[in-house]
C-alpha positions, 0 to 999 in steps of 0.5 A: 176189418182193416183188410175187408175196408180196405177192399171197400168191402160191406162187412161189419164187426157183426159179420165177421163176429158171425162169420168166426162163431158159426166156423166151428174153428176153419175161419183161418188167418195169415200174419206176417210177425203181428201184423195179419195180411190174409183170411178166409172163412169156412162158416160150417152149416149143419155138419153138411156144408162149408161155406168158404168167403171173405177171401183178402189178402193185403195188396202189399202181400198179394202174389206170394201164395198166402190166399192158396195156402189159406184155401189148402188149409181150409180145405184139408180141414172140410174134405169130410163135407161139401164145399160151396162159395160165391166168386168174383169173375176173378177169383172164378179162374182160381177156384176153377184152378182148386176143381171148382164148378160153375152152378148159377150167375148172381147180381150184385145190385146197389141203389146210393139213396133210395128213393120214395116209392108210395105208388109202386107195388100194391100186390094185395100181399101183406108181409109180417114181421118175423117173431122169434117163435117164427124162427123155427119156420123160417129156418124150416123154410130157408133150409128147403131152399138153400139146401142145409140148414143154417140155423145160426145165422137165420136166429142171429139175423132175426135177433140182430135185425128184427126190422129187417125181417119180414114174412109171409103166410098163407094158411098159417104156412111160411110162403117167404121171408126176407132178412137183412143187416147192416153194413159198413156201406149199404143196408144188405136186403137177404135172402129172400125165398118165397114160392112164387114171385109174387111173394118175392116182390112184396117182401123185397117192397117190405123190406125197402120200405125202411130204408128210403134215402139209405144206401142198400145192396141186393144180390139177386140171382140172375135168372130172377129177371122181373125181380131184377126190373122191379129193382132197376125201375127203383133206381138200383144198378148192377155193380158186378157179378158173382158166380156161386161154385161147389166142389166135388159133388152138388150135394145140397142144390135146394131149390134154385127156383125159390131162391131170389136173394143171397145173404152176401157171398160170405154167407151164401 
């Protein structure tokens, strides 16, 4: 928590507790006698794909080769699998440096203090919330879209943050879902799937509407424009970008189209 609070990053206890359970052990660290000056995580999904985040070395450590050693550990240990992660424009150049390719841009949108929006969004869509019996669906849902299965981390946010975890249905078929969680700064909205934009836009109102005068973050794929006015005409603006990156081959693309919203670039 030290290190990701001293980048004025979003994580939480919660998250990194998440992040440490689903690793299967590649959740790596470095230390300098008893003090720990580097991370990286490895969250590992349905044996198939390692997700590689929380990338931090400690200012006074940086330029040493600690976050390339970490990177080498890690990688030694996932070669059996393919290997995906969300970069900063920065670290986009060092992971190229490791044969990473470029697959989509993502935004990194923030709103301080959300405002009331009563008459905004009417789309006759009405999202429910996610039960525990829907986990199942959802989890069905999201591996369609993102491309493996992330069953521990769906359950976990369902189960963490039931009010922020809607669905919609259409002939008792799951169409979308949002979830969410807390966070050191903002309340993060995501992911978001749903199978047309129509869907998307409704939950994201859903999810929001929780959330009036709090601070909130969204990462949105770039590609999702109308989605991307439907937040800026809410007050929120792009802080930066991210850009999400594989390895080797793209074996678990899923469905770009019906992705709208990431769950962080630690999760994926």
């Amino acid at each position: 928590m030290n290190l990701s609070t001293a980048e004025g990053w979003n994580q939480t206890e919660n998250d990194w507790a998440l992040l440490i359970k689903e690793s299967e052990g590649a959740c790596v660290l470095a230390a300098h006698g008893s003090k720990v000056i580097g991370t990286t995580t490895a969250i590992r999904y349905s044996h198939q794909l390692a997700w590689i985040g929380m990338v931090l070395v400690d200012k006074a450590y940086r330029g040493q080769g600690v976050s390339k050693a970490l990177l080498d550990n890690v990688f030694k240990n996932t070669s059996d699998i393919s290997i995906k992660l969300d970069a900063t424009p920065a670290g986009q150049q060092v992971y190229r440096q490791f044969d990473f390719k470029d697959e989509y841009l993502i935004d990194r949108m923030v709103n301080v203090s959300l405002a009331n929006f009563a008459s905004f969004y009417n789309s006759g869509i009405e999202p429910e919330p996610v039960k525990p019996e829907n986990i199942e669906d959802i989890v069905a849902f999201d591996a369609a879209v993102f491309g493996t299965k992330r069953e521990h981390l769906v359950s976990s946010l369902v189960k963490e943050y039931p009010d922020k975890a809607w669905m919609v249905r259409h002939n008792n078929r799951v169409t979308g879902f949002v979830l969410g969680r807390d966070g050191n700064k903002y309340h993060h909205v995501g992911p978001v799937s749903a199978s047309t934009i129509e869907v998307a836009q409704a939950l994201i109102a859903k999810s929001l509407w929780g959330l009036i005068q709090k601070p909130v973050v969204v990462d949105v794929l770039q590609d999702k424009q109308a989605l991307i006015a439907m937040l800026k005409s809410l007050g929120f603006t792009k802080q930066r970008h991210f850009v999400r990156m594989y390895r080797g081959e793209n074996h678990f693309p899923g469905i770009a189209g019906h992705y709208y919203c990431i769950c962080g670039p630690e999760f994926g």
